[in-house]
C-alpha positions as YAML, in Angstrom:
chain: A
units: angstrom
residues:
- id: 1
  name: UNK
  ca: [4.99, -6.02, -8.29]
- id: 2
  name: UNK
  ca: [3.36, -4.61, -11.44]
- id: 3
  name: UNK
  ca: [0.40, -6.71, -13.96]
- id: 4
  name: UNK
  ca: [1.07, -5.48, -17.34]
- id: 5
  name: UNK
  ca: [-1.90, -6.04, -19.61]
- id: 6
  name: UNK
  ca: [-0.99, -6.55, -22.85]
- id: 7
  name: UNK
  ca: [-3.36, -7.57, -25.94]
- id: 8
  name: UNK
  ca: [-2.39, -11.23, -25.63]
- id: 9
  name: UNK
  ca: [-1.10, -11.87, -21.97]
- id: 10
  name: UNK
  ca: [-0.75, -10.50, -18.31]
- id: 11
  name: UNK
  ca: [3.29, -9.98, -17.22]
- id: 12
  name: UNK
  ca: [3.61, -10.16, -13.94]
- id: 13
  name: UNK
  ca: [7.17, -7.61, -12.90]
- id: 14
  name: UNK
  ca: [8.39, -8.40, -10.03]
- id: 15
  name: UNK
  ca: [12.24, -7.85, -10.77]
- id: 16
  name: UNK
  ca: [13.27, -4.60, -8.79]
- id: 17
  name: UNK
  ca: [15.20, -3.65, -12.28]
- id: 18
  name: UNK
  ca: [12.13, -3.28, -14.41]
- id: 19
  name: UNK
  ca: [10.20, -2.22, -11.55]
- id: 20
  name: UNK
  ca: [11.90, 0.95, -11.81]
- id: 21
  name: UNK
  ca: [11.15, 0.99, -15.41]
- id: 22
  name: UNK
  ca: [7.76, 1.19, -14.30]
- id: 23
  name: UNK
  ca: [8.03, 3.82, -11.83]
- id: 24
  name: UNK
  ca: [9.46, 5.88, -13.77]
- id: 25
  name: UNK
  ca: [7.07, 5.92, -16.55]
- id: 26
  name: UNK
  ca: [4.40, 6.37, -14.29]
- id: 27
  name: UNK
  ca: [5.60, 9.37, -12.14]
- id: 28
  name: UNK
  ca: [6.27, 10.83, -15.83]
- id: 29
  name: UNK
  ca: [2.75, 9.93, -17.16]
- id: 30
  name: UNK
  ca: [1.46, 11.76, -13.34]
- id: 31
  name: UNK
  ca: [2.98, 14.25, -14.09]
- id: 32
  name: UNK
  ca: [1.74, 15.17, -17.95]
- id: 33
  name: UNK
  ca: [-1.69, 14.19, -16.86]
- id: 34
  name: UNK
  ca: [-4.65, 16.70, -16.35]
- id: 35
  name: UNK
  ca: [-6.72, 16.54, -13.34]
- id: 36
  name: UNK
  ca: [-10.25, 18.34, -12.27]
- id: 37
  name: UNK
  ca: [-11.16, 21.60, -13.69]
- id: 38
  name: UNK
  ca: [-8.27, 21.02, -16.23]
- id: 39
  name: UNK
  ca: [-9.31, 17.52, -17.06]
- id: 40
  name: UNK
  ca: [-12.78, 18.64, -17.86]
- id: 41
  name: UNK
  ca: [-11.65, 21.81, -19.63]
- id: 42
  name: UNK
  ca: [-9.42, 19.18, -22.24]
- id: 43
  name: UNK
  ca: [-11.98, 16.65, -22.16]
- id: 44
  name: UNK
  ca: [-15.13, 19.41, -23.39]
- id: 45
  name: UNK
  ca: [-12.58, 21.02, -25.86]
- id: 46
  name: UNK
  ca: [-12.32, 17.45, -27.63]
- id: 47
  name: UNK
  ca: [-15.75, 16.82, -27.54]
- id: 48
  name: UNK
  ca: [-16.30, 20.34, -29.18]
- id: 49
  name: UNK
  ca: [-13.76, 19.73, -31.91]
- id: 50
  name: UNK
  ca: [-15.65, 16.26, -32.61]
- id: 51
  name: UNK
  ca: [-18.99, 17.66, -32.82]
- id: 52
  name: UNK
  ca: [-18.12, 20.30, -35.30]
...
């Protein structure tokens, strides 16, 4: 089952068809994402760019 928030409702997947939509996305979006050191590293670099 996946709750999908949207700006006007919460879906509520539970078809094993659009699960795997979800799965999918998700192990992509893992994948891409930044984590420790590297998280902080992106995360100071924006912060940086904002300030100046």
């Amino acid at each position: 089952m996946a709750l999908v928030e949207t700006i006007s409702a919460e879906l509520t997947v539970t078809t094993p068809s659009e699960l795997s939509y979800y799965e999918k996305a998700w192990a992509g979006l893992h994948q891409q994402a930044a984590y420790g050191d590297q998280a902080r590293a992106l995360i100071a670099a924006a912060l940086a760019r904002r300030r100046s």
